[in-house]
C-alpha positions as CSV (number, residue, x, y, z in Angstrom):
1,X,-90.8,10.9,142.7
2,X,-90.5,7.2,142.5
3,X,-92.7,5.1,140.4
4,X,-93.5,1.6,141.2
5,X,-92.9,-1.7,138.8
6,X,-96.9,-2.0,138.5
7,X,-97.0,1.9,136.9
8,X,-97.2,2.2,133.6
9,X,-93.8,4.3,131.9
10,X,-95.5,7.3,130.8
11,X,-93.8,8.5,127.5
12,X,-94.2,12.0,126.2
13,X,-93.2,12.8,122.6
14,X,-93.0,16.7,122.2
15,X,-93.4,17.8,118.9
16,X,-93.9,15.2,115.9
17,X,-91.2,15.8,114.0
18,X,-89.6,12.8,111.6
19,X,-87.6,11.3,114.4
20,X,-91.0,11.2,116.3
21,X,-92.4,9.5,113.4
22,X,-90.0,6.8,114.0
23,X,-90.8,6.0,117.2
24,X,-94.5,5.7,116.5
25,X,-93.6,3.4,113.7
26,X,-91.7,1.3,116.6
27,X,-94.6,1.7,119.1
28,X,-97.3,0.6,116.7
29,X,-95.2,-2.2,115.4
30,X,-94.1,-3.6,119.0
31,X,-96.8,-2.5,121.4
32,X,-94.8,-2.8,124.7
33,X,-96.4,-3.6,127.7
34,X,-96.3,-0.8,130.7
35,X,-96.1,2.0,128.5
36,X,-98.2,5.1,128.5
37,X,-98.1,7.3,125.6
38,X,-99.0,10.8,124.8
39,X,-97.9,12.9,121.9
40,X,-98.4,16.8,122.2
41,X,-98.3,18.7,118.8
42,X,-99.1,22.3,117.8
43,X,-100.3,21.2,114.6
44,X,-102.8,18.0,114.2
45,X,-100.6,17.2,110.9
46,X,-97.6,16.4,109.8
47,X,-96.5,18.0,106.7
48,X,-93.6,15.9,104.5
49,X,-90.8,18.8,104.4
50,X,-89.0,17.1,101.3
51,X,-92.8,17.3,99.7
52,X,-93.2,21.2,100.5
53,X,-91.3,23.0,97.3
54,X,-93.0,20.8,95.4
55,X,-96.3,21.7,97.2
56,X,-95.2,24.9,96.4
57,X,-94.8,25.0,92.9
58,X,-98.2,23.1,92.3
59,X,-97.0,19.6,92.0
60,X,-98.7,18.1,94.8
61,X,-102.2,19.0,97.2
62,X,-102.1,19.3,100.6
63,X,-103.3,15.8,101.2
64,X,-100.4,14.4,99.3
65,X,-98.0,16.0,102.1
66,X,-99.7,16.1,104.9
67,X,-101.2,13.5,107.2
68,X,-103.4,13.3,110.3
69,X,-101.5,12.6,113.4
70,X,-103.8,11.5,115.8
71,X,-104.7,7.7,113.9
72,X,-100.8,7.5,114.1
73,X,-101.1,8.1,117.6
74,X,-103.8,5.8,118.2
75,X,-102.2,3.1,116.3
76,X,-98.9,3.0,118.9
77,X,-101.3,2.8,121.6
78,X,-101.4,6.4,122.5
79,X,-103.1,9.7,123.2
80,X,-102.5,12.7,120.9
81,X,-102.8,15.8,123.0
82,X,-103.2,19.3,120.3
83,X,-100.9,21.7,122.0
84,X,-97.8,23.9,122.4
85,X,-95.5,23.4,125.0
86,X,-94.2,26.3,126.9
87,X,-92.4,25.0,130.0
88,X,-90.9,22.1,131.8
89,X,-90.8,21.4,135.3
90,X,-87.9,18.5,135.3
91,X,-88.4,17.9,139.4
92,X,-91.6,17.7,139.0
93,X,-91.2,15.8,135.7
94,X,-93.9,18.2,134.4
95,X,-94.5,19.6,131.1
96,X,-96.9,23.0,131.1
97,X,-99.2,23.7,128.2
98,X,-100.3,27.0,126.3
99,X,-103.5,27.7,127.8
100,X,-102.9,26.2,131.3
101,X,-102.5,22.8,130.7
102,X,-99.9,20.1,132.4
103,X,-99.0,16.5,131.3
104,X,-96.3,14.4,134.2
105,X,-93.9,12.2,132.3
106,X,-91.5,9.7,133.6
107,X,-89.4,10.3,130.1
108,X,-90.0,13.4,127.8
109,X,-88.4,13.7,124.3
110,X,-88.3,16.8,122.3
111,X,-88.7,16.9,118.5
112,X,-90.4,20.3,118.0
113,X,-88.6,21.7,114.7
114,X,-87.1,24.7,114.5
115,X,-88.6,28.3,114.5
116,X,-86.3,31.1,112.4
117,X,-86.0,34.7,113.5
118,X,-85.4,37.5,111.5
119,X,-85.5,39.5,114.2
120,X,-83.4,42.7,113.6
121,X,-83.1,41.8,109.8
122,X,-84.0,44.8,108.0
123,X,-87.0,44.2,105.3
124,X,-87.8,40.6,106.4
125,X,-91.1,41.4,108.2
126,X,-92.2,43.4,105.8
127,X,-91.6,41.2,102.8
128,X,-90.5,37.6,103.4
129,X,-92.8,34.9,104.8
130,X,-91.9,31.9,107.3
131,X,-92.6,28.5,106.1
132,X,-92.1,27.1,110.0
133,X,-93.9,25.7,110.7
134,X,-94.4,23.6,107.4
135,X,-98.4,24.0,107.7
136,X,-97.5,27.9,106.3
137,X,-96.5,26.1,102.9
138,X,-100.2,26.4,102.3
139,X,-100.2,30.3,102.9
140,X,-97.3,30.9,100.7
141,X,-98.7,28.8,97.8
142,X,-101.7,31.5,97.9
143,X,-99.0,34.1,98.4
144,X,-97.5,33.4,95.2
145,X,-100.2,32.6,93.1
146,X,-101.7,36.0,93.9
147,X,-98.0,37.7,93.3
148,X,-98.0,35.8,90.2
149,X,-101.4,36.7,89.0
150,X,-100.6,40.4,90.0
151,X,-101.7,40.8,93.1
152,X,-100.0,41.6,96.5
């Protein structure tokens, strides 16, 4: 698959981690020309990991550690595409969507975060909760102000 001089690069940022961040930052400052942008998230926010135990323990709101994605997006001259991605298809230079979807890149990069398993740890599904991804830190704030008012 060859792509001619006059076609645009199209850029795909997977995931919008901090190193994704970054690169919008870059893109909104410098604009370059012949680039097409998309960024695919699961989550329409970002949520400021060094913000979440403090989230946590009632310091901060939500809206103090998280942000909306897509005027980031738009800003660096992009499209922001709400989604999971499940597959890539590197001769085809495809990337395959939860739900059926398929964006074509000429360059991908990956920043998706990590996702822990506790798979085969005894008690953990029972009584632990995952913070990944980060938009669970509102989930466990309720979790522990009902365990701390005497709930379960």
């Amino acid at each position: 698959m060859s792509r001619s001089r006059d076609e645009p690069l199209r850029l795909v940022l997977a995931g919008a981690g901090h190193a994704h961040l970054e690169v919008l930052r870059r893109l909104a400052r410098e604009r370059p020309a012949g680039v097409e942008l998309t960024v695919v998230s699961a989550e329409p926010r970002h949520f400021y990991s060094g913000m979440v135990p403090g989230f946590v323990a009632g310091q901060y709101e939500a809206n103090e550690i998280a942000f909306e994605l897509a005027p980031l997006v738009e800003l660096a001259g992009g499209r922001f595409v709400v989604g999971r991605v499940t597959g890539v298809d590197a001769a085809a230079r495809r990337l395959r969507l939860a739900g059926g979807g398929e964006i074509d890149y000429d360059l991908v990069s990956f920043n998706l975060g990590s996702s822990p398993s506790a798979a085969g740890v005894p008690g953990v599904r029972e009584h632990a909760t995952s913070i990944k991804p980060l938009s669970r830190a509102l989930e466990l704030r309720e979790r522990l102000r009902a365990l701390a008012a005497g709930g379960r």
